[in-house]
N, CA, C and O of each residue as an XYZ file, in Angstrom:
184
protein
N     104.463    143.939    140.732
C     104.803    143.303    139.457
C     103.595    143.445    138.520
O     102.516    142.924    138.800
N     103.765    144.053    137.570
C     102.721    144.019    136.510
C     102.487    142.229    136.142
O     103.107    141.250    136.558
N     101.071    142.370    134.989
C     100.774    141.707    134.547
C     101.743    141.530    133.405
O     102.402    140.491    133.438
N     101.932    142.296    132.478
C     103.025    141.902    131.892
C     104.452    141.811    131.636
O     105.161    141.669    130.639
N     104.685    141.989    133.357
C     106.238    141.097    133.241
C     105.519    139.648    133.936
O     106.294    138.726    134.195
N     104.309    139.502    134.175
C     104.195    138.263    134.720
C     103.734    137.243    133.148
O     103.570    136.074    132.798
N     103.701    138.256    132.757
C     102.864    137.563    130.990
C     104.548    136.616    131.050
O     104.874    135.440    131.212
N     105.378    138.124    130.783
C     106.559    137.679    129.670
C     107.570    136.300    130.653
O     108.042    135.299    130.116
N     107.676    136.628    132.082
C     107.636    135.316    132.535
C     107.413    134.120    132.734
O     108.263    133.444    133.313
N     106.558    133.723    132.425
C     105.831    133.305    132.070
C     105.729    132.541    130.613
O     105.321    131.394    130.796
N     105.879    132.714    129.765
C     106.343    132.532    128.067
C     107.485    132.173    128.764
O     107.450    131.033    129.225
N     108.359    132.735    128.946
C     109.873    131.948    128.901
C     109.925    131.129    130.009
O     110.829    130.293    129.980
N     109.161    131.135    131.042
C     109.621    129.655    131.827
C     108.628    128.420    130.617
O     109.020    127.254    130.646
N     107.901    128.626    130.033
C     107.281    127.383    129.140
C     108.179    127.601    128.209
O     108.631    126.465    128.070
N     108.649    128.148    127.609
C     110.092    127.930    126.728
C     110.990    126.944    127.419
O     111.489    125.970    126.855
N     111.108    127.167    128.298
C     112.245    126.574    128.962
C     111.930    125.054    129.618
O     112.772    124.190    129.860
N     110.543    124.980    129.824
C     110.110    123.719    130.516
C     110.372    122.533    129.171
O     110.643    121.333    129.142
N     110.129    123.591    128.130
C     109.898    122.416    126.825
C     111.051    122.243    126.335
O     111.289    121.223    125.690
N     112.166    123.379    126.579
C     113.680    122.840    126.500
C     114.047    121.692    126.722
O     114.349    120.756    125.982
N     113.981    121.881    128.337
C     114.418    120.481    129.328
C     113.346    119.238    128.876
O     113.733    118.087    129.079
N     112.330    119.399    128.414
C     111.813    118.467    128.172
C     111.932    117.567    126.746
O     111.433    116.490    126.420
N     112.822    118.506    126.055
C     113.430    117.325    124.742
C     114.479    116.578    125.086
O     115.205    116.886    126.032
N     114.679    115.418    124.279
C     115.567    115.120    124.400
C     116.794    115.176    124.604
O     117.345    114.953    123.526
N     117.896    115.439    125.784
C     118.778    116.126    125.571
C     119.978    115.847    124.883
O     120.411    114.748    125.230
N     120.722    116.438    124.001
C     122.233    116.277    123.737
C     123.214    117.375    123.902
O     122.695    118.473    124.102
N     124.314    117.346    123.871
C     125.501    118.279    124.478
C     124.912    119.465    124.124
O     124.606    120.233    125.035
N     124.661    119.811    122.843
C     124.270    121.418    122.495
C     123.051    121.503    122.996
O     122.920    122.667    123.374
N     122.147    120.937    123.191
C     120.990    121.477    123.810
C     121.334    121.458    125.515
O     121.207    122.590    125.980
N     121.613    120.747    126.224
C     122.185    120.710    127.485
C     122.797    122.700    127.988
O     122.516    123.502    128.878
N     123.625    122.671    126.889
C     123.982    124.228    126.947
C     122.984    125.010    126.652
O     122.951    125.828    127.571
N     122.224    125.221    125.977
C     121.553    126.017    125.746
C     120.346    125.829    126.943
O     119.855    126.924    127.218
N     119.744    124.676    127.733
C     119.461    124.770    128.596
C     119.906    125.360    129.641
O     119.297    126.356    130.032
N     120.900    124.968    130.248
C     121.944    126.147    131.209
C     121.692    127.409    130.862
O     121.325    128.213    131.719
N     121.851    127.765    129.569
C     122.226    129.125    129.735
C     120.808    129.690    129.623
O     120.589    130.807    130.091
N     119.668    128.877    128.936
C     118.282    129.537    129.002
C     118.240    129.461    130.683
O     117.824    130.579    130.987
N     118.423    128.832    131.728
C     117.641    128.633    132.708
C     118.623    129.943    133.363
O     118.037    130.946    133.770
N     119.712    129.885    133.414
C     120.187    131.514    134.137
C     119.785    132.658    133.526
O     120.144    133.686    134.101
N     119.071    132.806    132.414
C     118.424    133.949    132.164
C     117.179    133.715    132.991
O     116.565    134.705    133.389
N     116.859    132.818    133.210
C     115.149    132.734    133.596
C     115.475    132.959    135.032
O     114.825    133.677    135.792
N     116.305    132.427    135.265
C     116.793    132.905    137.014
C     116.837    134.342    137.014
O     115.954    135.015    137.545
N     117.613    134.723    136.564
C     117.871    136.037    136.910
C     116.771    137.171    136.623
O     116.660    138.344    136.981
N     116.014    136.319    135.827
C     114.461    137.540    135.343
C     113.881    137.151    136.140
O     113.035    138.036    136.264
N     113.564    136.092    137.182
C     112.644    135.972    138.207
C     113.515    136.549    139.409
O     112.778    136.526    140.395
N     114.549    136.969    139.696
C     115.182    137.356    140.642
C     114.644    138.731    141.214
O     114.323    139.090    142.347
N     114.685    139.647    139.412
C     114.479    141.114    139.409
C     113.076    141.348    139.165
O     112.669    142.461    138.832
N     112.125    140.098    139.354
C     110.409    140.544    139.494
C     110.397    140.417    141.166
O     109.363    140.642    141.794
């Protein structure tokens, strides 16, 4: 694994930590879901 797919991993799991970490309501709830199965699936294929 390079350094920068570990960069760009990286950026988007802290995207995503700070998702889940607002307050949630229905539309953000979704957009959490669907950010976190992208983040799944990009840590799947590192």
């Amino acid at each position: 694994m390079s350094d920068d797919q570990i960069e760009q991993f990286l950026e988007r799991y802290s995207k995503f930590v700070s998702i889940v970490e607002r307050t949630p309501s229905t539309a953000e709830d979704e957009d959490k879901e669907e950010e976190g199965e992208k983040i799944e699936e990009s840590y799947e294929d590192l």
